[in-house]
MARVOMI-370573 format. One record per residue: residue in one letter; x, y, z of N, C-alpha, C in turn. Coordinates in steps of 0.2 Angstrom, whole numbers. Layout:
% MARVOMI-370573
+------+-------+-------+-------+-------+-------+-------+-------+-------+-------+
: resn :   n.x :   n.y :   n.z :  ca.x :  ca.y :  ca.z :   c.x :   c.y :   c.z :
+------+-------+-------+-------+-------+-------+-------+-------+-------+-------+
:    A :     X :     Y :     Z :     X :     Y :     Z :     X :     Y :     Z :
...
+------+-------+-------+-------+-------+-------+-------+-------+-------+-------+
***
This chain:
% MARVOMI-370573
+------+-------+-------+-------+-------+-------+-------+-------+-------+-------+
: resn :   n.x :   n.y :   n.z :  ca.x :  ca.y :  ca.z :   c.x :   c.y :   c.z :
+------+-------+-------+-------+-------+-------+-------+-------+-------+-------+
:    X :  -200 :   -77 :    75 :  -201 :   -78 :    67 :  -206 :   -73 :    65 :
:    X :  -206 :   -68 :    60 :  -209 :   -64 :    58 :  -217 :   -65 :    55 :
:    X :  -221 :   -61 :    56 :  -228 :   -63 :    52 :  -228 :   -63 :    47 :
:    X :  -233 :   -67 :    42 :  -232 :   -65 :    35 :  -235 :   -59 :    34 :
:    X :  -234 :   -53 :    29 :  -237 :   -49 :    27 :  -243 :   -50 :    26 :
:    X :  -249 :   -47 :    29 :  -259 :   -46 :    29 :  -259 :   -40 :    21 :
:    X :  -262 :   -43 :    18 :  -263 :   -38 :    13 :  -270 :   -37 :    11 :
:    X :  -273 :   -32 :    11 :  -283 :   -31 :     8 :  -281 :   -28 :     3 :
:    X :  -284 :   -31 :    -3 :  -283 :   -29 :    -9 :  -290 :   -26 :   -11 :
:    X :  -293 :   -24 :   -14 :  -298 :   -21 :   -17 :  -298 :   -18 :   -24 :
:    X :  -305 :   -20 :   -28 :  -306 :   -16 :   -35 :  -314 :   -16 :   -35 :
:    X :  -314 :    -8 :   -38 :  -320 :    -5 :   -42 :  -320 :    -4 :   -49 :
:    X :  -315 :    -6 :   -52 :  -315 :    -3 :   -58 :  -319 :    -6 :   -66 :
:    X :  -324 :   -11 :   -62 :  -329 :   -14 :   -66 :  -334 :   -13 :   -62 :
:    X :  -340 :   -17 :   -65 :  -346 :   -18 :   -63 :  -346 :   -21 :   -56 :
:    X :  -340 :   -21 :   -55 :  -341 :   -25 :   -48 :  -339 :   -19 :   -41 :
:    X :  -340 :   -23 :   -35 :  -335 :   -21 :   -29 :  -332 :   -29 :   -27 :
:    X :  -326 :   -28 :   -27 :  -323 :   -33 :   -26 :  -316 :   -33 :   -20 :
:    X :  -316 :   -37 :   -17 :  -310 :   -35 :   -10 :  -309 :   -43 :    -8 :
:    X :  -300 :   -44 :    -7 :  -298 :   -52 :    -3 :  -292 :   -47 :     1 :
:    X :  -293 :   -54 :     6 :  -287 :   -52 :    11 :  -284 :   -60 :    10 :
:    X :  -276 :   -58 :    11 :  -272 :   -63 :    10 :  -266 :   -61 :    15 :
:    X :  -265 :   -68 :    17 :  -259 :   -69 :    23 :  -255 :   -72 :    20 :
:    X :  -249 :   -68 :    18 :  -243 :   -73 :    15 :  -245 :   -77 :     8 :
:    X :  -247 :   -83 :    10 :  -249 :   -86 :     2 :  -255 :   -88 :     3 :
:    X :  -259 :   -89 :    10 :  -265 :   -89 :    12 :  -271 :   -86 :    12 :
:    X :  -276 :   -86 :     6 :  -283 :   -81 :     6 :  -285 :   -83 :    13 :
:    X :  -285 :   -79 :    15 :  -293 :   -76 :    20 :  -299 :   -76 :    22 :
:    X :  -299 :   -72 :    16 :  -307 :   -70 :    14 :  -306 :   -67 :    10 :
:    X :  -311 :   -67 :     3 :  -313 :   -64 :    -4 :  -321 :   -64 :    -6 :
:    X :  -324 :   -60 :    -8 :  -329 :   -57 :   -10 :  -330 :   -52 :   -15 :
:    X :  -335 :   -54 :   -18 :  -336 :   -50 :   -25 :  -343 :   -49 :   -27 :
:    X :  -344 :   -43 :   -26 :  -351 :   -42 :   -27 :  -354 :   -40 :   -35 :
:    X :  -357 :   -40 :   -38 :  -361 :   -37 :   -44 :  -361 :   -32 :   -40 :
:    X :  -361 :   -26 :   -45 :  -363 :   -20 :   -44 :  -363 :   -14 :   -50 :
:    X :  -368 :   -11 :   -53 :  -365 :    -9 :   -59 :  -364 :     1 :   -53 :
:    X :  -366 :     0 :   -51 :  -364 :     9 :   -46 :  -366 :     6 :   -39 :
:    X :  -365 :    14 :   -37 :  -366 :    12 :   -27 :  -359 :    11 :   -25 :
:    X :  -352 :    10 :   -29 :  -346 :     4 :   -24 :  -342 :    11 :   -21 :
:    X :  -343 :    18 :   -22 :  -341 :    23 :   -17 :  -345 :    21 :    -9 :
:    X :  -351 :    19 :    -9 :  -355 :    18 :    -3 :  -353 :    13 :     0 :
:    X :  -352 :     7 :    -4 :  -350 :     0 :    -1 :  -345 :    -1 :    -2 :
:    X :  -338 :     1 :    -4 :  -332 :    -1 :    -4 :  -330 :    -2 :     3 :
:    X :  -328 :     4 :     8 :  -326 :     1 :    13 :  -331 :    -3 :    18 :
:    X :  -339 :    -2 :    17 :  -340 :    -6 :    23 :  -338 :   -15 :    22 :
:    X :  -338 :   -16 :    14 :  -334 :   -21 :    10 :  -330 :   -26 :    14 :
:    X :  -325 :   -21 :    15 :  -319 :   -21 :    18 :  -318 :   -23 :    24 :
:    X :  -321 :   -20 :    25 :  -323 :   -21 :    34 :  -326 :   -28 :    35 :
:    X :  -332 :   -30 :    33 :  -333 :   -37 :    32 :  -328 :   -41 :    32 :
:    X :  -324 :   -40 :    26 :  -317 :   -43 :    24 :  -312 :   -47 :    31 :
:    X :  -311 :   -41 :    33 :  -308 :   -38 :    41 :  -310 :   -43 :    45 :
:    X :  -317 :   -41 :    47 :  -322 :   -47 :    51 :  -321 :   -52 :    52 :
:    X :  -321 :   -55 :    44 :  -321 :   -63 :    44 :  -316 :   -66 :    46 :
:    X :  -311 :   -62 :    45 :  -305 :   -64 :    47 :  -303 :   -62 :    54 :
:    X :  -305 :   -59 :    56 :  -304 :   -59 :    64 :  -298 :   -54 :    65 :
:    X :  -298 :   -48 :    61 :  -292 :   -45 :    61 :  -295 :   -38 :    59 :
:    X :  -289 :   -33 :    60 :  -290 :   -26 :    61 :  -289 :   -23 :    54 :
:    X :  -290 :   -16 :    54 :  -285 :   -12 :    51 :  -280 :   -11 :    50 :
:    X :  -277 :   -11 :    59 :  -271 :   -10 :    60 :  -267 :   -15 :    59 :
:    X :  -268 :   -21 :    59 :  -265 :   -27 :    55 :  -262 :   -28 :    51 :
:    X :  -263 :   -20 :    46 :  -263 :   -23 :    39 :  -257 :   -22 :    38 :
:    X :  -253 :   -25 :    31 :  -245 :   -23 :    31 :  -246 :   -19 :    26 :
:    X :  -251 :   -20 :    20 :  -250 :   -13 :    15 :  -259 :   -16 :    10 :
:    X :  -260 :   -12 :     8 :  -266 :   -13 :     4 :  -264 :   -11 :    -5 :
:    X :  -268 :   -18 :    -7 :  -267 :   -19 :   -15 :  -274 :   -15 :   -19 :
:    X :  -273 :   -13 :   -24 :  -278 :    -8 :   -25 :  -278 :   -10 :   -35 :
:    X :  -282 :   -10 :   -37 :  -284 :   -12 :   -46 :  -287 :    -5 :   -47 :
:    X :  -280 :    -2 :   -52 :  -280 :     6 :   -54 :  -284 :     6 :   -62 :
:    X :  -288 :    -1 :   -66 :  -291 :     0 :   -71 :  -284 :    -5 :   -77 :
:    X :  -287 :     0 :   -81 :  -291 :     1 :   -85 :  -299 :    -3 :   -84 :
:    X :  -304 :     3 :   -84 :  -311 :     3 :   -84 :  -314 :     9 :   -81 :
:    X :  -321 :     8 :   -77 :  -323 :    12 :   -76 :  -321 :    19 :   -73 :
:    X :  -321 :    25 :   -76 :  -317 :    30 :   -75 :  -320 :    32 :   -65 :
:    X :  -327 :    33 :   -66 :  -327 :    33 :   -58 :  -324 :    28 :   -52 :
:    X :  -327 :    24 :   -54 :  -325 :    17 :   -48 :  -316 :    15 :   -49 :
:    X :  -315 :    18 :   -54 :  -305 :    17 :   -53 :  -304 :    23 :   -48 :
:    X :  -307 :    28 :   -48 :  -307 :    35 :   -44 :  -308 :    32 :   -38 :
:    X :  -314 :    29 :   -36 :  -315 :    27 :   -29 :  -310 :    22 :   -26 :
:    X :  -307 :    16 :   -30 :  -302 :    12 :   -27 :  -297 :    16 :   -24 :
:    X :  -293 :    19 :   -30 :  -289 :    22 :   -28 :  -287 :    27 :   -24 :
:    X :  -293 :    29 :   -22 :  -292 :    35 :   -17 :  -294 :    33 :   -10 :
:    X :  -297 :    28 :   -10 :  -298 :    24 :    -3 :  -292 :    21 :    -1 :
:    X :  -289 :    18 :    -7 :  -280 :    15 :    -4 :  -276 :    21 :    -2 :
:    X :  -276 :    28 :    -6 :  -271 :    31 :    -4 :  -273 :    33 :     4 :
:    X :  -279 :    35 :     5 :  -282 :    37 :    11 :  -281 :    33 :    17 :
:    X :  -281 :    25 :    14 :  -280 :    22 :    20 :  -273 :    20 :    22 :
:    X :  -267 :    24 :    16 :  -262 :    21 :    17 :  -256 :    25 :    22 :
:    X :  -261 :    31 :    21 :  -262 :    37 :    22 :  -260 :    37 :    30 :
:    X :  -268 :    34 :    34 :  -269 :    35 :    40 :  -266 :    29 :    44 :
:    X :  -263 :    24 :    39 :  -263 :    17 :    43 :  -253 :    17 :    43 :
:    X :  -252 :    21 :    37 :  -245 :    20 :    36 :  -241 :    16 :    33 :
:    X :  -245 :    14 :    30 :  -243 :     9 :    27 :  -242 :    10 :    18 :
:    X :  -240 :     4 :    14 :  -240 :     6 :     7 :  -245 :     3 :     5 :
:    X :  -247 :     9 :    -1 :  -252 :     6 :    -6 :  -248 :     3 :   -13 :
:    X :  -251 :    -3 :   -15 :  -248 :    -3 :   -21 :  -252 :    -4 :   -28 :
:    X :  -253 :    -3 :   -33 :  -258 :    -3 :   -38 :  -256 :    -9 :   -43 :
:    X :  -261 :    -9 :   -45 :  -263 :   -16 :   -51 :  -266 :   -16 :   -55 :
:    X :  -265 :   -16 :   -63 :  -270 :   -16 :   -66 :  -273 :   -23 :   -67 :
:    X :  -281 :   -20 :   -67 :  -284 :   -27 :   -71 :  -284 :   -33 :   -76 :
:    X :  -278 :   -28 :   -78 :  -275 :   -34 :   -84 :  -269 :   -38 :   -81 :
:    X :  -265 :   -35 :   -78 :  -262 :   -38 :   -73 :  -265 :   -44 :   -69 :
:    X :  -270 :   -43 :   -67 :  -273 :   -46 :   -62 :  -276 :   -52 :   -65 :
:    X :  -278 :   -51 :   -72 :  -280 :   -57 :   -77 :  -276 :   -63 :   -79 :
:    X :  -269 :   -59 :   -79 :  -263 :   -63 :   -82 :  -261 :   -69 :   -77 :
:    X :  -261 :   -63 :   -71 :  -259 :   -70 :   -65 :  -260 :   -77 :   -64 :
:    X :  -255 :   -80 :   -62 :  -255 :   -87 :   -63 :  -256 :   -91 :   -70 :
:    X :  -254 :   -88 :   -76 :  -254 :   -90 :   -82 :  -246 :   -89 :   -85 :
:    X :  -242 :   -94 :   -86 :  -236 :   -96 :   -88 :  -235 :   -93 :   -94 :
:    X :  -231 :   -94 :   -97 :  -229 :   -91 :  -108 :  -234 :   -85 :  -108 :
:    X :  -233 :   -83 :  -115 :  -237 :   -78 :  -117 :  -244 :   -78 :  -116 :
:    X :  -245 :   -71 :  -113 :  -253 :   -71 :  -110 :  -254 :   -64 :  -115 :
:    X :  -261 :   -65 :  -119 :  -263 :   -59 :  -121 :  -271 :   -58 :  -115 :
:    X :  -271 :   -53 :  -111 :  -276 :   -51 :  -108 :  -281 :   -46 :  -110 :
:    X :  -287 :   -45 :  -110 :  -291 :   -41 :  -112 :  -296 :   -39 :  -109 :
:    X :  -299 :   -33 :  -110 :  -303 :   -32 :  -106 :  -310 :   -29 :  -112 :
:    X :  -317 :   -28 :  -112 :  -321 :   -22 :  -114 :  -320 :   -15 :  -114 :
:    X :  -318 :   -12 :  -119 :  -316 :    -5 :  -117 :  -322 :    -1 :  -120 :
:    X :  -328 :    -5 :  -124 :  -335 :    -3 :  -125 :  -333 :     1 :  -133 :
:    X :  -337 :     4 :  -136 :  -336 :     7 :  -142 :  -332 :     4 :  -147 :
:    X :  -334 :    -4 :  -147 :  -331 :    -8 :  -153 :  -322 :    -7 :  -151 :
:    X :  -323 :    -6 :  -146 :  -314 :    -6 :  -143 :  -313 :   -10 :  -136 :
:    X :  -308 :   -11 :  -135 :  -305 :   -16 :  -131 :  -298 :   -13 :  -128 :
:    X :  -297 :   -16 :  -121 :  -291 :   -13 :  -120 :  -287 :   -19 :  -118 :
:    X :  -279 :   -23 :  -120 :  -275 :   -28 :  -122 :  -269 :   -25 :  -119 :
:    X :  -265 :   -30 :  -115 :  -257 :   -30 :  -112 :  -255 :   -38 :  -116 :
:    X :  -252 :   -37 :  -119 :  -247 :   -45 :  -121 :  -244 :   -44 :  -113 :
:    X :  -241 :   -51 :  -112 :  -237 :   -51 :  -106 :  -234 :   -59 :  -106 :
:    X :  -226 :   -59 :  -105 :  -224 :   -66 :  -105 :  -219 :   -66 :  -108 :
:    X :  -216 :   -61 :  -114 :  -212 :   -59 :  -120 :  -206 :   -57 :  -118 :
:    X :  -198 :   -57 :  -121 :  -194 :   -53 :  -117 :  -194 :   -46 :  -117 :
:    X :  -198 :   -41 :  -121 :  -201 :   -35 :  -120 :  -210 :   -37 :  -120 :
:    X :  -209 :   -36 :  -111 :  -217 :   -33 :  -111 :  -219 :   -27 :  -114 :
:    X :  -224 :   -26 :  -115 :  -227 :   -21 :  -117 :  -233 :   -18 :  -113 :
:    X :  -232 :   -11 :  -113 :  -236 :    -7 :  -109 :  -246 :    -7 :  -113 :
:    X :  -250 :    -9 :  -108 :  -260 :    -8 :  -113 :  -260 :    -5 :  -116 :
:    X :  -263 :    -7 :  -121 :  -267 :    -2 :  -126 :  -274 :    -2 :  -128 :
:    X :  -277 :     3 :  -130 :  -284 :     2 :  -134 :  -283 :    -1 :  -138 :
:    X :  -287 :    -4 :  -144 :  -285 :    -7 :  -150 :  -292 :    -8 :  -150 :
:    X :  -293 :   -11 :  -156 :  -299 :   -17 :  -157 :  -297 :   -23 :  -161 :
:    X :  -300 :   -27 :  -163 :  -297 :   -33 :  -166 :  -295 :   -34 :  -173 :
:    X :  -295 :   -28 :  -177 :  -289 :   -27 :  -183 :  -284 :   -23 :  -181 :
:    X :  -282 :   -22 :  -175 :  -277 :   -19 :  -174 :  -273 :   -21 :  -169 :
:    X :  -273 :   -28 :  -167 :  -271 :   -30 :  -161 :  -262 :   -28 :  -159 :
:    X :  -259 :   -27 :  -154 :  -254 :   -29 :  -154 :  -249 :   -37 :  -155 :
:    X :  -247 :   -34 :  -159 :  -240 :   -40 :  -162 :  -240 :   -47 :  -157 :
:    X :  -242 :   -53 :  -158 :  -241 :   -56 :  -152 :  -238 :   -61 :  -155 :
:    X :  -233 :   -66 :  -151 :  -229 :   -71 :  -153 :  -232 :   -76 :  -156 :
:    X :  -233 :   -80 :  -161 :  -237 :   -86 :  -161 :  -233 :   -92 :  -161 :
:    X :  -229 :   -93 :  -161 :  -224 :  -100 :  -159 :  -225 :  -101 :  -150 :
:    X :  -228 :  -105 :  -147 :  -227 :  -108 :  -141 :  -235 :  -105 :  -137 :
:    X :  -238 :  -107 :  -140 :  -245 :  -108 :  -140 :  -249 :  -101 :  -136 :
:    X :  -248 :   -95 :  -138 :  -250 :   -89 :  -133 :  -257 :   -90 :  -130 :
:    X :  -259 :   -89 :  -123 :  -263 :   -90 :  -119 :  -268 :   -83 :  -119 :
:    X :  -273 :   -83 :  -122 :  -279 :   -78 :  -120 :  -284 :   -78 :  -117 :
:    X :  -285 :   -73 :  -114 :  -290 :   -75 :  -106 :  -293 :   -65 :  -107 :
:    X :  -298 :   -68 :  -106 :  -305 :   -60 :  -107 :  -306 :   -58 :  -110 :
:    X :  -307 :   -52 :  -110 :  -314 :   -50 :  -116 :  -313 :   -53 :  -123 :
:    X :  -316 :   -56 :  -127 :  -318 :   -60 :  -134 :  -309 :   -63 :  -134 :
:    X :  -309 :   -67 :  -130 :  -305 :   -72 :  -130 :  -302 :   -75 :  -135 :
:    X :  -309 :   -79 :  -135 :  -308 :   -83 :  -142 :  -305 :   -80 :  -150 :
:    X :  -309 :   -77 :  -150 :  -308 :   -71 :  -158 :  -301 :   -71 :  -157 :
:    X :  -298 :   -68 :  -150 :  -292 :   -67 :  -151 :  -288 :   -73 :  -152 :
:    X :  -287 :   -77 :  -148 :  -285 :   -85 :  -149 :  -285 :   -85 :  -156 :
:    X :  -289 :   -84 :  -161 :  -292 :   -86 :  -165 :  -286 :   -84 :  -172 :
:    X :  -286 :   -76 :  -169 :  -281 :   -74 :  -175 :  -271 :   -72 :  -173 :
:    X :  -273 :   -75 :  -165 :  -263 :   -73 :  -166 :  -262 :   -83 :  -164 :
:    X :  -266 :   -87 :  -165 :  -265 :   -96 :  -164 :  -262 :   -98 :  -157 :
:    X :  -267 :   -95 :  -153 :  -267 :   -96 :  -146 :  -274 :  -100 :  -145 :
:    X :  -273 :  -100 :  -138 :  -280 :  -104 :  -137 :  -283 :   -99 :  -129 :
:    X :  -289 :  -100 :  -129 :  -293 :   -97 :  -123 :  -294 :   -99 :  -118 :
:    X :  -291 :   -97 :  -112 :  -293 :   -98 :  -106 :  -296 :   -93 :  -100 :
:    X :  -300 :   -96 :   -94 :  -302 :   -92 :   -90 :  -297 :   -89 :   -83 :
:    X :  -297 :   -84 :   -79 :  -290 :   -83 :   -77 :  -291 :   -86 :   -72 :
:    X :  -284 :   -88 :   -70 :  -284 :   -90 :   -63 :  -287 :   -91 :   -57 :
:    X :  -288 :   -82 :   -57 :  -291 :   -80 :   -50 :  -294 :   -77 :   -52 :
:    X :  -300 :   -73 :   -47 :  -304 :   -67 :   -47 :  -301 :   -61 :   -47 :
:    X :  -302 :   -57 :   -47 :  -296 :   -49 :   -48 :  -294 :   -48 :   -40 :
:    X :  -300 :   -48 :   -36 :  -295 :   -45 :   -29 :  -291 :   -49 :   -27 :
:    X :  -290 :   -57 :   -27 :  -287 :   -61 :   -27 :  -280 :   -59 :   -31 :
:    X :  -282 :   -61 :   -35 :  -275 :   -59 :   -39 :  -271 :   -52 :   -40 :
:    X :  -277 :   -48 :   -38 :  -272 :   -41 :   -37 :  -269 :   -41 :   -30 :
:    X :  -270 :   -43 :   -26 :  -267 :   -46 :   -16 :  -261 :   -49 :   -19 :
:    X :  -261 :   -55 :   -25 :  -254 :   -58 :   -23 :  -250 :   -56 :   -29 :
:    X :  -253 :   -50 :   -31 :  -247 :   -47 :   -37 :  -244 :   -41 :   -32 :
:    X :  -249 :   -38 :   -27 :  -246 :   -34 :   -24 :  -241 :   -36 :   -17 :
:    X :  -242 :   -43 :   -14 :  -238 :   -45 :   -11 :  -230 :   -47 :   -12 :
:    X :  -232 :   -50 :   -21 :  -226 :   -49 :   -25 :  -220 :   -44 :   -25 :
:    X :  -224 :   -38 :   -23 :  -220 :   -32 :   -24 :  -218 :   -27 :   -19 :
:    X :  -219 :   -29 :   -12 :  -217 :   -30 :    -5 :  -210 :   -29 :    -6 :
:    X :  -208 :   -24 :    -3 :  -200 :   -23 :    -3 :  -200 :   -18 :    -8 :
:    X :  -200 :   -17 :   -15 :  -197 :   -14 :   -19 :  -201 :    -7 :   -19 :
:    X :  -198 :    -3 :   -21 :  -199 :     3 :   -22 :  -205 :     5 :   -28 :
:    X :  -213 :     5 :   -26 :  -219 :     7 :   -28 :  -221 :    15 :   -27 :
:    X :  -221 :    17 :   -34 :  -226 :    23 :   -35 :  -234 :    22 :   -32 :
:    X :  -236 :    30 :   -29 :  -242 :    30 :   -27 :  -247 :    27 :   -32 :
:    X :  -251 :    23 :   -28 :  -257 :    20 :   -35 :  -260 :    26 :   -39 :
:    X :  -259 :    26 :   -43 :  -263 :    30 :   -50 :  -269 :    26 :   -54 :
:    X :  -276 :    31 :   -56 :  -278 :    28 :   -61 :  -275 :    26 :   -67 :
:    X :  -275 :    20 :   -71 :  -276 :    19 :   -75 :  -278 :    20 :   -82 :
:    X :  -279 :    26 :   -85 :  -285 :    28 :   -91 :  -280 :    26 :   -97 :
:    X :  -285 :    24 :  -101 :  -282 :    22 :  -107 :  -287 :    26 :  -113 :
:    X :  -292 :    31 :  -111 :  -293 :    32 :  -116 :  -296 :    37 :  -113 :
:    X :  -297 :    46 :  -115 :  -299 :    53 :  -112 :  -307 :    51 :  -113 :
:    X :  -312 :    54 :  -107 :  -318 :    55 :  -102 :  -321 :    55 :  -110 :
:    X :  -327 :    52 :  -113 :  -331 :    53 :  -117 :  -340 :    57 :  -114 :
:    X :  -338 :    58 :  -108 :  -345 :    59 :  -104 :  -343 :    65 :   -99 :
:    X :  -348 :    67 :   -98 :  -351 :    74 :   -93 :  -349 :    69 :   -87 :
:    X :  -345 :    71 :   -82 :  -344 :    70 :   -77 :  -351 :    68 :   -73 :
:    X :  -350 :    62 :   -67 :  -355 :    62 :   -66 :  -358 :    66 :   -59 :
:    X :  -365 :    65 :   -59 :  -369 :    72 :   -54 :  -365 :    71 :   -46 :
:    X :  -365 :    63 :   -44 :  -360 :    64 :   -39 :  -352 :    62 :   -39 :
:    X :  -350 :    68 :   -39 :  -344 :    68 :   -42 :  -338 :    65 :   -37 :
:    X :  -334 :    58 :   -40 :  -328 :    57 :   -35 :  -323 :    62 :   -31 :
:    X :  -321 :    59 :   -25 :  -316 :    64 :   -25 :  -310 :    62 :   -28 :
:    X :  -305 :    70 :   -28 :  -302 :    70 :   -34 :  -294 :    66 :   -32 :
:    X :  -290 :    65 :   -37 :  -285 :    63 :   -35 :  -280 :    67 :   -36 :
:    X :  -274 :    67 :   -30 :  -271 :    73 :   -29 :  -265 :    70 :   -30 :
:    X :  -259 :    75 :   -35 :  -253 :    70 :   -36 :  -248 :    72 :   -30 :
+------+-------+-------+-------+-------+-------+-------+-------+-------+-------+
***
């Protein structure tokens, strides 16, 4: 009988460091640190820990889930480049997630996810529809079109407000983001996944910072 697929997933792409391992439909181990910087130094030791508790390798692994943003421009540069690296060396596939995706998880009908995109703007995926639609930036007089027949589910940033104006109501998600990016990447085992890429939804407002990520290469 076959193993179930071992998945480490990880995300920087907020204020956190955050990483779960997941066996088939069984979490592992999941941890999530506060972190507003620092998660290039402590991502993989993270991980490793992750590993530990579980009593399992690197080598073990079947593929790594990785949360490509929308958010922080460096810390999506750092996830992402530890997944390709380590997909890299272990041979296995990377697969990528956005944060919004990873919000949506485990929520039935129409989901509007949202995240803080800062500067009085917000980044928003409707998802549930028979055309998804790909994030946007927006802010709240400009939202995307959302269905309002069949009670639409909002979950993150200013939830409510949004609940508010498309006649949805608010909830918290699921799961935590590494969690729920391990079983959207597990979801996608077997088919055919592009290299993980950041996710930007809006061009660099800021001077690069002093210790500069390494870069990503297509």
């Amino acid at each position: 009988m076959p193993k179930p697929p071992l998945i480490l997933a990880f995300d920087t792409s907020a204020a956190h460091c955050a990483a779960a391992l997941l066996c088939g439909d069984k979490l592992l181990a999941s941890v999530e640190e506060p972190m507003a910087k620092g998660q290039g130094e402590r991502l993989l030791g993270l991980c490793a820990e992750v590993l530990e508790t579980a009593g399992v390798a690197y080598a073990d692994l079947t593929a790594i889930g990785v949360g490509i943003g929308p958010g922080n421009f460096t810390g999506i540069r750092i996830s992402v480049s530890a997944a390709r690296g380590l997909a890299l060396g272990l041979g296995i596939p990377a697969i990528g997630v956005s944060r919004l995706e990873a919000l949506a998880y485990g929520t039935d009908g129409v989901v509007v996810a949202s995240l803080d995109a800062r500067q009085d703007a917000m980044f928003v995926q409707v998802s549930g529809t028979l055309d998804d639609r790909d994030p946007v930036m927006c802010s709240l007089d400009d939202l995307p079109m959302v269905p309002t027949r069949g009670d639409p589910i909002c979950i993150g940033f200013q939830a409510d407000m949004i609940a508010a104006l498309c006649n949805g109501s608010a909830r918290a998600p699921k799961l935590p983001v590494a969690e729920a990016t391990a079983h959207i990447a597990a979801s996608r085992l077997g088919h055919e996944n592009p290299r993980p890429a950041p996710l930007y939804l809006r061009p660099a407002d800021a001077a690069p910072a002093r210790d500069t990520p390494p870069a990503i290469l297509s």
